[in-house]
N, C-alpha and C positions, 0 to 999 in steps of 0.2 A: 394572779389577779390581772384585769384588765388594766392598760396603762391608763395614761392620765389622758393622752391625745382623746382616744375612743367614749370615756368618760366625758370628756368635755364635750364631744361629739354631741353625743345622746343630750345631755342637760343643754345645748343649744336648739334641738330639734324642737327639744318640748318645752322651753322658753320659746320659741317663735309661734308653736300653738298657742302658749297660752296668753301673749304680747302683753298689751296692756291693760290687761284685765285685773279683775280684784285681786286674783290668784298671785299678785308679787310679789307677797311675803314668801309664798311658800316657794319660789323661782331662786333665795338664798339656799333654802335646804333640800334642794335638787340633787347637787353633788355628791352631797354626805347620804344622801338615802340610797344613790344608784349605789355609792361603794360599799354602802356596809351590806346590800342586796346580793353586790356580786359577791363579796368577802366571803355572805354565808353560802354563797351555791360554789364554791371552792374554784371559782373561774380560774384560768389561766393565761397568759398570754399569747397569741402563736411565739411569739420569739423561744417562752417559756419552752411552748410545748415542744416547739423544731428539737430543743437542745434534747432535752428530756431524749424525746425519740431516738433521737443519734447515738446518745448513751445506751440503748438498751441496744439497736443494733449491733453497736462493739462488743457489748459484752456477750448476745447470742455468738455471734463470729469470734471470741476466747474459747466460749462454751462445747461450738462445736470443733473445734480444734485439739481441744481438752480432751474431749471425748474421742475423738479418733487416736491419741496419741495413747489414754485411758487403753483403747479398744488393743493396739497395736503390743503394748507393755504386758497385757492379761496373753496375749499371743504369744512371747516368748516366754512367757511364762511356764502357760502348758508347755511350749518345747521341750524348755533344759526340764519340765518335771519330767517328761519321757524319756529325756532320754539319762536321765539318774535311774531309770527304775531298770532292776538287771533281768 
């Protein structure tokens, strides 16, 4: 979800459009409308996402490590089978 700072961001913007106008009831439930908006469109934060991303990095870079070690083990594998067979 978006943080709080961004949030407040936004509900300042559109309190300064809407100033002092009739509209300043509805200038209390600004806040609560943007986050339950973002909450349902699954937002994220960058911070969120940086981290997120760095983890799947790592773990492609396990993955393909995995797999060449995978590749190299099935390699003597066939070996010693050949060279068992008389």
């Amino acid at each position: 979800m978006l943080d709080s700072h961004k949030i407040n961001e936004i509900s300042n913007k559109i309190r300064e459009v809407v100033g002092n106008s009739p509209l300043g009831d509805v200038e209390k439930n600004i806040n609560a409308l943007l986050k339950s908006m973002f909450t349902k469109m699954e937002l994220v934060s960058r911070e969120e996402f940086d981290v997120q991303a760095e983890v799947l990095r790592n773990t492609r870079q396990k993955l393909e490590l995995l797999e060449a070690r995978l590749a190299e083990l099935e390699g003597k594998s066939v070996e010693l089978a050949a060279q068992q067979k008389p």
